[in-house]
C-alpha positions as CSV (number, residue, x, y, z in Angstrom):
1,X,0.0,0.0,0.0
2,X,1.6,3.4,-0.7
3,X,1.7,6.0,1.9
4,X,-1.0,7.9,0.4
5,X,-3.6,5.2,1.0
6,X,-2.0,4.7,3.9
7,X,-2.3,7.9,5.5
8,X,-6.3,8.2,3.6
9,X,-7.4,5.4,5.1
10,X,-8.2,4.1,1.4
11,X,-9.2,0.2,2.1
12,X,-10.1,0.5,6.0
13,X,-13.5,2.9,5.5
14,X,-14.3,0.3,2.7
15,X,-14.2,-2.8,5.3
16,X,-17.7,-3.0,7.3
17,X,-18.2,-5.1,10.6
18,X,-21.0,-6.7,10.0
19,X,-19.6,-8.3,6.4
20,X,-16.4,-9.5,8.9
21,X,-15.9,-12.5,10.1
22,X,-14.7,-11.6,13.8
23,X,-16.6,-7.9,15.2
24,X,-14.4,-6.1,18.1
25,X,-16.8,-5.5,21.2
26,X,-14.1,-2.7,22.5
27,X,-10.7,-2.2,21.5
28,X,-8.2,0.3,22.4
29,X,-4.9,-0.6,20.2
30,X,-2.0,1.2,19.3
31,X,1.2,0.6,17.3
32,X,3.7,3.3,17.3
33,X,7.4,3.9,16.5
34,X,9.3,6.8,17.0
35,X,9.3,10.0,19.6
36,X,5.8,11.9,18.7
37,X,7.6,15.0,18.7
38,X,10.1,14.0,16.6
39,X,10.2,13.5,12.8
40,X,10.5,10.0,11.6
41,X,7.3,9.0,14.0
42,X,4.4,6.6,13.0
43,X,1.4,5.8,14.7
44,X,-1.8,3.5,13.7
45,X,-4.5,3.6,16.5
46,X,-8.1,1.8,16.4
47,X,-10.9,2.4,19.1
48,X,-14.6,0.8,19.2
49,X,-17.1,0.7,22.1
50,X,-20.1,-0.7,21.6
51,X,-23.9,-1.7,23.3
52,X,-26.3,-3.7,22.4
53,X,-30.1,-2.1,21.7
54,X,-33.2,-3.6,22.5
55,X,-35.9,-3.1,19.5
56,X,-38.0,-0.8,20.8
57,X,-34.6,1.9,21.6
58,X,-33.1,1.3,18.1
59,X,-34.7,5.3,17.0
60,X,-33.2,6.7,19.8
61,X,-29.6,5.1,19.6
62,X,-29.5,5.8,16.4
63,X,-28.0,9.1,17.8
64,X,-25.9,7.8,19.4
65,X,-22.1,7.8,18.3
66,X,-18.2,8.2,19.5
67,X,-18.8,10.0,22.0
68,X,-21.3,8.6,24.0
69,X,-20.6,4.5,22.9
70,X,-16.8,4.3,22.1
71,X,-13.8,3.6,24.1
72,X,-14.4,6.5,26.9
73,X,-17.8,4.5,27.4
74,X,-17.1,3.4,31.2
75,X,-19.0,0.5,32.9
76,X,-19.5,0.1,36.4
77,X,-22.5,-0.5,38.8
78,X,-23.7,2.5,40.4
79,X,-26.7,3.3,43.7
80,X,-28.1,6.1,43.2
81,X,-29.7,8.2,46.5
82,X,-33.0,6.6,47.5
83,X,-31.2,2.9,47.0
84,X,-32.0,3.1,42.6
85,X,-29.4,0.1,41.6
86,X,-27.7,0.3,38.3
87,X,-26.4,-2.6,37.3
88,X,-22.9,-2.9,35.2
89,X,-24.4,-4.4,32.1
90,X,-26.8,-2.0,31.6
91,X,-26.0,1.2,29.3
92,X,-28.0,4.7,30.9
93,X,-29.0,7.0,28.6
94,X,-29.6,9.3,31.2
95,X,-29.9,8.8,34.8
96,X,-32.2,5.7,35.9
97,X,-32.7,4.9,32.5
98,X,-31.8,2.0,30.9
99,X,-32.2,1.6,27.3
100,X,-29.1,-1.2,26.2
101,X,-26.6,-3.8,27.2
102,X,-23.3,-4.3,27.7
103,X,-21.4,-7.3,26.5
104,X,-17.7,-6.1,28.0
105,X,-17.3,-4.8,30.8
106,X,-14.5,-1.9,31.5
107,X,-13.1,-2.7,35.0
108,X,-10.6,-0.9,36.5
109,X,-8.5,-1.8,39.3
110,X,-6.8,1.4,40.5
111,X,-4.9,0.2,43.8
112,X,-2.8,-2.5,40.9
113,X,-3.1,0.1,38.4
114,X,-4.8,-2.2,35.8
115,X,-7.8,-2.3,33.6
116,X,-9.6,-5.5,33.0
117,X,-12.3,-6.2,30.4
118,X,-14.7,-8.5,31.3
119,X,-16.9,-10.6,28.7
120,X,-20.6,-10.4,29.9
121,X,-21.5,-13.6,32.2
122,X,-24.6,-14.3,30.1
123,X,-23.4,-14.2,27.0
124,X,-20.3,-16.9,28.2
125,X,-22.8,-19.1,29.6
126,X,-25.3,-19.1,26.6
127,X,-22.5,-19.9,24.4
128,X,-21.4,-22.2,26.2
129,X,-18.0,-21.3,26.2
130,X,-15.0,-22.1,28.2
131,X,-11.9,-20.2,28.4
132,X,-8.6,-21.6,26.9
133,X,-5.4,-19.0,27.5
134,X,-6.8,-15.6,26.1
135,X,-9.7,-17.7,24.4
136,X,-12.9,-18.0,24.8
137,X,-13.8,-22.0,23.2
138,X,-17.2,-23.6,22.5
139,X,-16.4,-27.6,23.1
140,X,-20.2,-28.7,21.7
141,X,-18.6,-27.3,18.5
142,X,-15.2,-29.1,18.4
143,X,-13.7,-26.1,20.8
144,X,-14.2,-23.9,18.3
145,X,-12.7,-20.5,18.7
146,X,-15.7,-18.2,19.6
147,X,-13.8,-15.0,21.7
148,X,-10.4,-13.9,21.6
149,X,-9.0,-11.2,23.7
150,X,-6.1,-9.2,22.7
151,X,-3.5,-7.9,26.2
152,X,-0.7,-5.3,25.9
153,X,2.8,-5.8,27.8
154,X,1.6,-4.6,30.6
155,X,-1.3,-7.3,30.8
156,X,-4.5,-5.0,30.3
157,X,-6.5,-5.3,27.4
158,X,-6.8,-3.7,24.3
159,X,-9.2,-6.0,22.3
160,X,-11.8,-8.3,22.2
161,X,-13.5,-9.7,19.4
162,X,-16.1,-12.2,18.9
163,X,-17.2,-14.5,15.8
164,X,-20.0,-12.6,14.2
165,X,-21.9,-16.0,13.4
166,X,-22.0,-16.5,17.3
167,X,-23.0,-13.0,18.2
168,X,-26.1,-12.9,15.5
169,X,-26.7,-16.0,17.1
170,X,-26.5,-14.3,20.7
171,X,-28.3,-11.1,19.6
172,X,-31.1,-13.2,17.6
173,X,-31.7,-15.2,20.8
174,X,-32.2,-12.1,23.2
175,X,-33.9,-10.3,20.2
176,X,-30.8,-7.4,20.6
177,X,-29.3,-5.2,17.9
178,X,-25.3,-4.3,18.4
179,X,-24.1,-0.8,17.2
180,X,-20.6,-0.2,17.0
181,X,-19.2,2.9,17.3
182,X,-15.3,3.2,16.2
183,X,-12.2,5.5,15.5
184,X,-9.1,5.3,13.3
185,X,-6.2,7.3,13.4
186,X,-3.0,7.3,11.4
187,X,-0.3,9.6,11.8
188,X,3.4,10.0,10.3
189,X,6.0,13.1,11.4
190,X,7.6,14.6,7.9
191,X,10.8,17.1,7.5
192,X,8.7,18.9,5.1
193,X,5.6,18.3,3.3
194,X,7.0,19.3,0.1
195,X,9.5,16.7,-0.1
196,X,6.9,13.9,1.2
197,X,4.6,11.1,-0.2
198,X,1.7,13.8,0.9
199,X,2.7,16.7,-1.0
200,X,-0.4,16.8,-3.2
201,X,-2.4,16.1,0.1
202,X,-4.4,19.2,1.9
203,X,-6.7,19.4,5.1
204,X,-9.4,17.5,4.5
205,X,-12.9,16.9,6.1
206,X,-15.6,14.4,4.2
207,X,-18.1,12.1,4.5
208,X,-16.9,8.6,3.3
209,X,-18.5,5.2,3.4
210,X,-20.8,5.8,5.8
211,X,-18.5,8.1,8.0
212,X,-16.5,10.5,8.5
213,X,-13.2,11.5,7.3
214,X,-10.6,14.3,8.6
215,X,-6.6,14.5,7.2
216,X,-5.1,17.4,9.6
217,X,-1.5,18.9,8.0
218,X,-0.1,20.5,11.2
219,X,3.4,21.8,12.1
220,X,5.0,19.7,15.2
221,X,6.1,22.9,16.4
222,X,2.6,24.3,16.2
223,X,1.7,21.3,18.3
224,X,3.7,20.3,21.0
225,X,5.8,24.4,20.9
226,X,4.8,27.5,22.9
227,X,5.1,29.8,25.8
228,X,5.2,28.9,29.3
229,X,4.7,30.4,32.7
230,X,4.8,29.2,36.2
231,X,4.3,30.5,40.0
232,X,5.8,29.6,43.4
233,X,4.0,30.4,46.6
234,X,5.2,29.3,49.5
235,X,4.2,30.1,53.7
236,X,7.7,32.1,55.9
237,X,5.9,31.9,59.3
238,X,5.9,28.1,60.0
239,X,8.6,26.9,62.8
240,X,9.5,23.8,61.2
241,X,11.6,22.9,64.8
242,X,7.8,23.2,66.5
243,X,6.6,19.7,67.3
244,X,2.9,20.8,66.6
245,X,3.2,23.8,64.2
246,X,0.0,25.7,63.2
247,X,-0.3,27.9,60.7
248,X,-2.1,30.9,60.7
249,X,-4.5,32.8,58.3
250,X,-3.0,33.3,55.0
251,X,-1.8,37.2,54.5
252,X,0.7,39.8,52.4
253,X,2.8,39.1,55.5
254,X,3.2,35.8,55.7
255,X,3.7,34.6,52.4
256,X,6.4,34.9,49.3
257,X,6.6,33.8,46.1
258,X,8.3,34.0,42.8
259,X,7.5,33.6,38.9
260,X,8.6,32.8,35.3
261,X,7.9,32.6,32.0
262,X,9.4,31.3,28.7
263,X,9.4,29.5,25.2
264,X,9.5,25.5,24.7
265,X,10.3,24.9,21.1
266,X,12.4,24.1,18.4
267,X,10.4,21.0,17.0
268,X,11.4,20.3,13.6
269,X,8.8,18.5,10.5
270,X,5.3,18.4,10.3
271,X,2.8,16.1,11.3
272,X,0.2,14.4,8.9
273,X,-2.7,12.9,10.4
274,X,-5.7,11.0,9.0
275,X,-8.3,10.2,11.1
276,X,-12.1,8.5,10.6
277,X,-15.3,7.6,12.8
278,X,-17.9,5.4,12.3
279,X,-20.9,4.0,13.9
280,X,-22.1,0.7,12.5
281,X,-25.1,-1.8,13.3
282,X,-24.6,-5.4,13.6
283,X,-27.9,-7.1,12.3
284,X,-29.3,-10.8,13.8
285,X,-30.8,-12.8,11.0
286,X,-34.0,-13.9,14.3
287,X,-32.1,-17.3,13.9
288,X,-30.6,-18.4,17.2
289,X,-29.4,-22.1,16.6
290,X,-27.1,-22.6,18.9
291,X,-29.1,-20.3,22.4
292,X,-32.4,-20.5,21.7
293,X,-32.9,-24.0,19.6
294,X,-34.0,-22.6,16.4
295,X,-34.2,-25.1,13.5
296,X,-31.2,-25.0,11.3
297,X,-31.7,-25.3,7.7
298,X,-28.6,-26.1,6.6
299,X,-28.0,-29.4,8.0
300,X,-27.2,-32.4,5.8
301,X,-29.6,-34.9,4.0
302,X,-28.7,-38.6,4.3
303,X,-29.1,-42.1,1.7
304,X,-31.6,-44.2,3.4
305,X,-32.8,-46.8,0.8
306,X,-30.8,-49.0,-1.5
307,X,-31.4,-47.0,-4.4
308,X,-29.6,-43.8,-2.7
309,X,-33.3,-42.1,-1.8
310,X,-32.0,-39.4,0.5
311,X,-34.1,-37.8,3.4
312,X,-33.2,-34.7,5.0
313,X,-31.9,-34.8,8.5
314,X,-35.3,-32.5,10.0
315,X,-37.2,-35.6,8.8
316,X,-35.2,-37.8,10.4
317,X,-35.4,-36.6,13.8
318,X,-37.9,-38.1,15.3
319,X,-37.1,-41.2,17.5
320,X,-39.9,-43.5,16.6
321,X,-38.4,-42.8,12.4
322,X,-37.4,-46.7,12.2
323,X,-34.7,-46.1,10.1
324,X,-31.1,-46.9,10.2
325,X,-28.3,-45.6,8.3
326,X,-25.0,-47.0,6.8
327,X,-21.4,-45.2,7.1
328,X,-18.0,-46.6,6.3
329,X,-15.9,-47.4,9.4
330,X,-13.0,-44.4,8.6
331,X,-16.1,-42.0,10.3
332,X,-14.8,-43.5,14.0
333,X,-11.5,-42.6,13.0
334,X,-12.5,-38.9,11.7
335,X,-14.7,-38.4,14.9
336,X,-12.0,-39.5,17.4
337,X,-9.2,-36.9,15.8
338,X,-11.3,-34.5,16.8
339,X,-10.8,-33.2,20.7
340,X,-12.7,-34.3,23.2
341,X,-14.2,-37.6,21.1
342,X,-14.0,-40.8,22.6
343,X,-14.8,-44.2,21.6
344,X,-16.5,-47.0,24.0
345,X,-17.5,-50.4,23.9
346,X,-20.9,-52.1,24.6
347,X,-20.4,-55.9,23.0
348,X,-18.0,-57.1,20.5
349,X,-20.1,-55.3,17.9
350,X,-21.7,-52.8,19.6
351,X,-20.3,-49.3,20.9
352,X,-21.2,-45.6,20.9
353,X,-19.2,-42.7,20.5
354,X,-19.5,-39.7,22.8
355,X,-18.7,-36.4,21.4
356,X,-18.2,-32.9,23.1
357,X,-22.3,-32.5,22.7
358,X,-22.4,-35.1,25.2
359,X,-24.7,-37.1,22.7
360,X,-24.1,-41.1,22.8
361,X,-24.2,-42.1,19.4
362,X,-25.0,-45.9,19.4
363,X,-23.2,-48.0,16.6
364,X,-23.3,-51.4,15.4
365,X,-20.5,-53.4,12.3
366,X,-22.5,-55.0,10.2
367,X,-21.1,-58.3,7.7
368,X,-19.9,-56.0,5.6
369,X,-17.9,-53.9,7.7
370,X,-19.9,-51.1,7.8
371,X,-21.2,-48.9,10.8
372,X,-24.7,-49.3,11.1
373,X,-26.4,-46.6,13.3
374,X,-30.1,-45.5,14.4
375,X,-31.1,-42.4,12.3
376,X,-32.6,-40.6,14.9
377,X,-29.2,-40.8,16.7
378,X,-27.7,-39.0,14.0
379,X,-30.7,-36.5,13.2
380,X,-30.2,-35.3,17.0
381,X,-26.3,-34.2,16.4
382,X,-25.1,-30.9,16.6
383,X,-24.7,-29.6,12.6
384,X,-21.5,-29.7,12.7
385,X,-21.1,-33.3,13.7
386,X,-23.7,-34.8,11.7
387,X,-22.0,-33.1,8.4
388,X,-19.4,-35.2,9.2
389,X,-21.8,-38.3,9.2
390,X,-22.8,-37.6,6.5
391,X,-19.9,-37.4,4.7
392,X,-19.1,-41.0,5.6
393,X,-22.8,-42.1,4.6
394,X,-23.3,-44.8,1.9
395,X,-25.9,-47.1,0.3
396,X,-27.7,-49.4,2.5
397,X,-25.4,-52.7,2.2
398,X,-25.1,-55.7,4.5
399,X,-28.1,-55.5,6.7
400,X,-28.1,-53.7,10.1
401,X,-25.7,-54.9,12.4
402,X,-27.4,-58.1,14.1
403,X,-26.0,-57.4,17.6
404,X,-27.3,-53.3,17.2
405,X,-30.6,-54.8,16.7
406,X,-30.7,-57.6,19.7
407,X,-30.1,-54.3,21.3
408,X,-32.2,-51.6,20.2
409,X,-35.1,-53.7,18.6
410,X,-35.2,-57.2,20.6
411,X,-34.1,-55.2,24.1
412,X,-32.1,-58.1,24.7
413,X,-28.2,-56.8,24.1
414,X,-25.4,-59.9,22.7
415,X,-23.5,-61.2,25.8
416,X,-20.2,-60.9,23.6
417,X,-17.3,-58.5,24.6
418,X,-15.2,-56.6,22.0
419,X,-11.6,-57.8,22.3
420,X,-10.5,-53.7,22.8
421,X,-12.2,-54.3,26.2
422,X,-11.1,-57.7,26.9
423,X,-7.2,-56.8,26.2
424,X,-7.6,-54.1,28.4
425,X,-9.4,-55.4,31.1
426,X,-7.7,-58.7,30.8
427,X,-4.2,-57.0,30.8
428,X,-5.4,-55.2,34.3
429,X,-6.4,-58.5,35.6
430,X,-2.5,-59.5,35.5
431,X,-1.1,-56.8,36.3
432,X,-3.2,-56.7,39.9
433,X,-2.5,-61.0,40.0
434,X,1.1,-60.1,39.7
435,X,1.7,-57.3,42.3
436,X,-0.8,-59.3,45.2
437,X,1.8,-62.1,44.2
438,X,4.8,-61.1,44.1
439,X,4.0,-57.4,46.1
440,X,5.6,-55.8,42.8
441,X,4.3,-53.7,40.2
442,X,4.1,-55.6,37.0
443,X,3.9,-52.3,34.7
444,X,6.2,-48.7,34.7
445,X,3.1,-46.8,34.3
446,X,-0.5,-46.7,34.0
447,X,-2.7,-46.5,30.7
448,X,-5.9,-43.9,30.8
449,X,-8.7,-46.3,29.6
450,X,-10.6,-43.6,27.3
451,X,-7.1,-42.7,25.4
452,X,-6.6,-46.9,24.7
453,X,-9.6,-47.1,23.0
454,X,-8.7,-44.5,20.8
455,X,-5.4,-45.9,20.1
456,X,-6.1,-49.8,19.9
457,X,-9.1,-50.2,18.2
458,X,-9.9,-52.4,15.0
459,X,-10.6,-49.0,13.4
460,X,-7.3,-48.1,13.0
461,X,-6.1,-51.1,10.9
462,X,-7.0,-49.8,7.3
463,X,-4.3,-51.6,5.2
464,X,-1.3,-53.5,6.1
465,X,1.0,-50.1,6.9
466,X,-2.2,-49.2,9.4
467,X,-2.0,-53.2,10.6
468,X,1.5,-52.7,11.7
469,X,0.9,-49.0,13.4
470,X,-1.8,-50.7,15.4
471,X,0.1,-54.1,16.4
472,X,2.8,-51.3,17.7
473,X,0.3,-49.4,19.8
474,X,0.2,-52.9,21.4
475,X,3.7,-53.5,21.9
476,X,4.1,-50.2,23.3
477,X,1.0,-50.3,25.8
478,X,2.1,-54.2,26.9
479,X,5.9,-55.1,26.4
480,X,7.2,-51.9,26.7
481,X,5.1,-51.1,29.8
482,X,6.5,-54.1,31.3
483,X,9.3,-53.5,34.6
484,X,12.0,-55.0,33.3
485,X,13.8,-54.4,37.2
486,X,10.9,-56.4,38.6
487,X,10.7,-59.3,36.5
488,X,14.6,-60.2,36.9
489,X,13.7,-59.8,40.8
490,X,11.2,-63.0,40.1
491,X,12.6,-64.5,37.0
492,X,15.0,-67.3,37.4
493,X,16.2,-67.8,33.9
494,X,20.1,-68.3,34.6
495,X,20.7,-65.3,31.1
496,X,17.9,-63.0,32.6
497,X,19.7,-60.1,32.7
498,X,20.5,-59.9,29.0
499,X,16.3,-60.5,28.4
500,X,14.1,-58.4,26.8
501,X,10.7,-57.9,28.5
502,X,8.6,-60.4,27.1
503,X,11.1,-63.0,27.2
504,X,11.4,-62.4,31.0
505,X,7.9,-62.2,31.7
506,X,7.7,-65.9,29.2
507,X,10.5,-67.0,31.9
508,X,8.6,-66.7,34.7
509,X,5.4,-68.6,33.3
510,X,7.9,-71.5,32.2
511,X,8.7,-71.8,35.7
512,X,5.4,-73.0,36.4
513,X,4.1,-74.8,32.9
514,X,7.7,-75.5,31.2
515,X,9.7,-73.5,28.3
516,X,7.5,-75.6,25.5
517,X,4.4,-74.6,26.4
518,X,5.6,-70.9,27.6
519,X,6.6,-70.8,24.2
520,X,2.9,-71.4,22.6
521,X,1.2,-69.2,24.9
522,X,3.8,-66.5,23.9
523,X,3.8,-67.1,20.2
524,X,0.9,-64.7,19.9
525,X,2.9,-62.0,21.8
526,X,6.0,-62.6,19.9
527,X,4.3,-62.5,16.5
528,X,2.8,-59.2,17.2
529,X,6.1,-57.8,18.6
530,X,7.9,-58.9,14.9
531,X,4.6,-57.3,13.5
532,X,5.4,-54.0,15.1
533,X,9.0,-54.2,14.2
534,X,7.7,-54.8,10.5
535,X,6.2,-51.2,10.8
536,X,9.5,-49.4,10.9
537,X,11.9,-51.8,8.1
538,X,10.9,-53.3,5.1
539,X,8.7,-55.8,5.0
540,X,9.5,-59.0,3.6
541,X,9.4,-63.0,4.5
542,X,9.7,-61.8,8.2
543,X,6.5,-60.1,8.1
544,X,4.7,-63.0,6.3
545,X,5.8,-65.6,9.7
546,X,4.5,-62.9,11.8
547,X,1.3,-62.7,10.5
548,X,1.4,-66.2,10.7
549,X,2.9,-66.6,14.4
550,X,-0.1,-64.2,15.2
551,X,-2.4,-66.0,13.9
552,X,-3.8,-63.5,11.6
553,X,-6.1,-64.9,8.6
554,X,-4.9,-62.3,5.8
555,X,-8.1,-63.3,3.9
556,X,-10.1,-61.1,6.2
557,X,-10.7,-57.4,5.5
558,X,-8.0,-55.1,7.6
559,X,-10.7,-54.5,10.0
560,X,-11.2,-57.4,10.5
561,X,-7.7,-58.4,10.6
562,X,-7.0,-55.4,13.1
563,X,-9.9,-57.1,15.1
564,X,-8.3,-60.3,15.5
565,X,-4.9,-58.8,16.2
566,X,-6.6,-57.6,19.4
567,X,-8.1,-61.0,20.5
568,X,-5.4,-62.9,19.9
569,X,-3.1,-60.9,21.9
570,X,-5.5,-60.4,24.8
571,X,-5.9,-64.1,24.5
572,X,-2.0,-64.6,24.9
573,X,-2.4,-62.8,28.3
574,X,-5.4,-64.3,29.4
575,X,-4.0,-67.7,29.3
576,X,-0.8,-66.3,30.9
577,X,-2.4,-64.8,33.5
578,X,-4.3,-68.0,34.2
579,X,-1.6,-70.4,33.7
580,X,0.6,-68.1,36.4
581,X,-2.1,-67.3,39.1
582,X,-4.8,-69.8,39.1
């Protein structure tokens, strides 16, 4: 941008608020380099207060601008004689007369010399929001950055801006109107304004897209230059040995004083300064989806017959719809990247998600390897989250999952258990036989039971590169938990100390059952262990006997392969948890 448009204001007045994607609520920011007196000096400064308007006071705050809504707007509760209460969010028009809202509140703190703005209670909690650093998040809506505030060095604040799409939403839902009122200022110190970028530039004053626009050519010594004068009075009849000295009525005889006068000057340049106001109104669209409920007409539509029929979502909401719907398994693995996702197990086909919503969404595999899911559950979602769905969503193939309807259409759920749960609880099971036998602790750490499922599930076992990442997930949450100081403390295997963990663990079992069949009950273990090496060298022969030593049937589909990965390795430590303590 040349200097011209720079100092005009050029592509600034064009922007508008309520076209923007994030709206400041106040903002007091300045960038500046230089001495202000000096020439060489640059300054950009922007300013905006604003309140919010109920309907029936939009005529009269209409008149309202800069001066009575921007930054010198002050908030703070006030009693007025006779016990009148004022409360901080509400803007006065004149005394005992509300007519608007606050949605920041200016707070200063005097006795720490700092100023704090404060985002209105209500509008936090309507959100929903929860504050992350200098951010204000919405978690129903993948944490979603809703506020953001904006401190200096110093740690006080000099902006805060909200999404406009979740203040309509706020303003629709409380039937508000926001006007903005806001100030821009640029200003550069010249030598001369002949030999500057604004030489063809004059004093200026205009109206301009919807505001006002003022360019003021000034010299810095016509500034910041002229005469000064000054006065000293003091008291000559004051003892200052007296303990207690009073003094006496102020008189010619008692007092002296002295004066002066002079010039401060001698600033060189001049000083060209652009500066423009505006008031704006930010419009609702009297849709409040997220506060108030409203129906949402953009959500998704979804195939529900096996000639790709579609219904829209509206239509499917209803929980007596009888439908279900189809999705390919990669939407488990979407859902669960995002924060605050997790994945749980209800039989060894059954399971739900639970998202940031707090919505359970119930799911079922079907023959086919496809999710299978109630389309009410998916009609209730946030937008956002059933967009995804629906991105997932295919053609009815493979039936409905036979254990999701046992559950949801016989009301009597399968008695299976998906391995993810069985390795997990299994794997617990030895490590608490182990310590009550041996009084030690069989693993370094512990493993969060919600973060496991994300990690070893059958979902993640896409191809054979996905295969290997998963049987490593394994390795890592079993052998390479495993206390290797411990297990020498109870292994007798004459070589134990040049084991690895597995082995040594294997050498305690064959203390009680024998090396051979040690050996068997390990195979699983040690397959899966070559598996995961696999996943970082080439794969070859080596990988082929793993596969086999796992006892994985390569016929299956990966998820299904990935399931039996799982089982057969929980398996492996059933039996040795058996074999050792029972």
């Amino acid at each position: 941008m040349n200097k011209v448009d720079w100092i005009l204001l050029k592509n600034e007045t064009r922007r508008f608020f309520d076209k923007a994607t994030w709206v400041p609520l106040r903002a007091s920011q300045t960038n500046e380099t230089g001495n202000i007196k000096r020439i060489g000096y640059e300054e950009e400064y922007f300013g905006c207060g604003s309140v919010a308007f109920p309907k029936d006071q939009l005529g009269l705050a209409e008149k309202l601008s800069w001066g009575q809504i921007g930054i010198g707007c002050e908030t703070r509760p006030y009693v007025y004689d006779g016990g009148y209460y004022s409360s901080i969010e509400e803007y006065e028009y004149s005394d005992k007369e509300p007519i608007g809202l606050h949605l920041v509140f200016s707070y200063s703190q005097p006795v720490v010399d700092k100023k704090q703005w404060i985002l209105n209670p209500d509008l936090v909690v309507a959100l929903g929001l929860i504050k992350e650093g200098n951010s204000w998040v919405r978690p129903e809506e993948n944490f979603v950055e809703v506020v953001r505030e904006v401190l200096d060095d110093n740690g006080n604040h000099v902006l805060i801006e909200i999404k406009r799409a979740f203040l309509i939403d706020y303003l629709a839902a409380r039937n508000l109107t926001l006007r903005l009122s806001y100030y821009r200022q640029r200003v550069e110190n010249v030598q001369t304004l002949e030999d500057s970028d604004y030489s063809a530039l004059e004093n200026t004053q205009e109206e301009r897209d919807n505001g006002r626009y003022e360019l003021l050519i000034r010299n810095i010594e016509g500034i910041f230059g002229g005469t000064w004068a000054s006065m000293r009075v003091w008291r000559t009849d004051v003892d200052v040995q007296d303990d207690a000295p009073i003094m006496g009525q102020e008189n010619d005889e008692n007092t002296e004083y002295e004066s002066g006068e002079g010039y401060h000057g001698g600033y060189e340049g001049v000083r060209v300064e652009g500066e423009f106001w505006r008031d704006e109104w930010i419009h609702h669209n009297k849709k409040s989806i997220r506060v108030r409920g409203d129906l949402d007409d953009d959500l998704p539509n979804f195939i529900v017959e096996t000639d790709s029929t579609r219904k829209r979502s509206h239509e499917l909401n209803n929980e007596d719809i009888g439908r279900w719907l189809w999705f390919r398994s990669s939407v488990v693995n979407e859902l669960l990247s995002y924060r605050g996702f997790s994945l749980w197990w209800y039989t060894k086909e059954t399971g739900y998600i639970q998202s940031t919503s707090m919505h359970r969404t119930h799911f079922g595999i079907n023959g086919s390897d496809y999710i299978t899911v109630y389309a009410y559950d998916i009609a209730r979602l946030n937008s956002w989250e059933q967009h995804i769905w629906a991105s997932h969503n295919v053609v009815p193939d493979g039936k409905v999952s036979t254990e999701l309807l046992m559950s949801q259409v016989e009301a009597q759920p399968a008695s299976t258990r998906a391995p993810e749960v069985n390795l997990f609880q299994i794997t617990h099971f030895l490590e608490k036989s182990f310590y009550n036998k041996y009084k030690l602790n069989l693993f370094l750490h512990d493993v969060n039971e919600e973060d496991f499922y994300k990690i070893v599930s059958r979902f993640s076992s896409k191809d054979e590169a996905s295969l290997l990442r998963l049987a490593k997930e394994m390795i890592r949450f079993f052998s390479e938990r495993l206390n290797k100081g411990n297990l020498k403390q109870v292994s007798t295997h004459k070589s134990k100390d040049q084991l690895g963990s597995n082995k040594l663990l294997e050498s305690i079992l064959a203390d009680k059952i024998g090396h051979e069949k040690a050996r068997m009950v390990f195979g699983v273990i040690a397959g899966v262990y070559d598996m995961r090496n696999g996943d970082a060298h080439t794969a070859g022969s080596k990988i082929g006997e793993a596969f086999e030593l796992a006892e994985i049937d390569t016929n299956q589909s990966y998820l299904r392969q990935g399931e039996q990965l799982i089982d057969n390795f929980a398996r492996s430590i059933y039996f040795t948890g058996k074999l050792l303590f029972t």
